[in-house]
Structures are given as C-alpha cells and as structure tokens.
N, C-alpha and C positions, 0 to 999 in steps of 0.2 A: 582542474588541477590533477596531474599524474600523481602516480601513489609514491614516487621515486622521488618528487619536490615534498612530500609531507616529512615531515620528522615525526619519530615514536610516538609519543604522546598523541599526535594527529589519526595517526594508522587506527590508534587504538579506539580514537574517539567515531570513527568511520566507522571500522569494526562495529563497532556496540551500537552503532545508528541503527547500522544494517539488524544486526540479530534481533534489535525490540521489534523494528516494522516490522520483518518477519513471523516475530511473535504474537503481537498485535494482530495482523492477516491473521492468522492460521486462528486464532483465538475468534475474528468474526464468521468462519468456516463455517457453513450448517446453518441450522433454524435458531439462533442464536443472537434473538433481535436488540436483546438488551447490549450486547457485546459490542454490536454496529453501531447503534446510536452514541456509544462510547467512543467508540473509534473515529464516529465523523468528528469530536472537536478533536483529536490529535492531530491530522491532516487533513484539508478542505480537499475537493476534489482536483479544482483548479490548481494546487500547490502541486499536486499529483501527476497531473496532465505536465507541467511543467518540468518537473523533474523527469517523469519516465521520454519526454520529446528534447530532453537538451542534448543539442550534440558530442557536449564535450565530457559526458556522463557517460562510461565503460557501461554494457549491458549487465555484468556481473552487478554491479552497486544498483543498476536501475530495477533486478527484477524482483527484491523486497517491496518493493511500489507498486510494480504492476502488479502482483500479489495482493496489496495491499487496494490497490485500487478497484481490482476484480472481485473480490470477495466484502469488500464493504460498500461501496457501489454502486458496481455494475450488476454484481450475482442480486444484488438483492432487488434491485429492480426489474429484473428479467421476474422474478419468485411474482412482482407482484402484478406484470402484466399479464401472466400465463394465471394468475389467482382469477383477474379481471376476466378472460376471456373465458374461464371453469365456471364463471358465475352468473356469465350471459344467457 
C-alpha cells in the first residue's frame, strides 16, 4: 500500500511502527544480551525476512527491520561464532 492511499491516522500509525523498530534495534546494539532476548519475542525472524524481502514494501519502511534484523539476529550470531572459534 502507497503512503498516498493511507489516510492520517494510518500515516501516523506507520510512523510510530517504524520509530519503535527502530528503537528497539538500536536498543539490542552492543553486548546487550538481555535487550535481544527481548527483542526476539517482538519480531520472530521469519516475520523479518518477510517484511524486509516483500516487494511492495518502499526500502525507506523496510530498513527499521533490517536494522532490526541485524542487530538482534544476525550481529548476535556472528558474536557467537567468532566466540566459538576464540575458544578452539
């Protein structure tokens, strides 16, 4: 849906989608494991994958996800392979 078919109230409600993910990412940034574990029940990954791969999704709206996705994740999974191979 274009942002030119929403009415007000819908704009708004996109708006504020975007700025929590947002928030939320930048909130699991860093060695901040308790924030992740938080974070995985707001969005499952596969909900994530979905939203940042649909086509009809403007890159502007998708990239609080991919933010969101990278940094609860992906970042934290790379931390723990590179942990694994420090520890070999």
């Amino acid at each position: 849906m274009k942002d030119e078919d929403l009415d007000e109230a819908q704009l708004l409600s996109r708006k504020n989608l975007l700025m929590i993910a947002d928030l939320v990412a930048t909130c699991a940034l860093g060695e901040n494991s308790g924030a992740e574990s938080i974070c995985c029940t707001v969005f499952s990954m596969d909900e994530l994958i979905r939203i940042v791969s649909h086509d009809n999704i403007s890159i502007y709206c998708k990239r609080p996800f991919m933010k969101f996705l990278v940094s609860v994740y992906l970042e934290d999974e790379g931390k723990k392979k590179a942990q694994l191979l420090r520890n070999k």
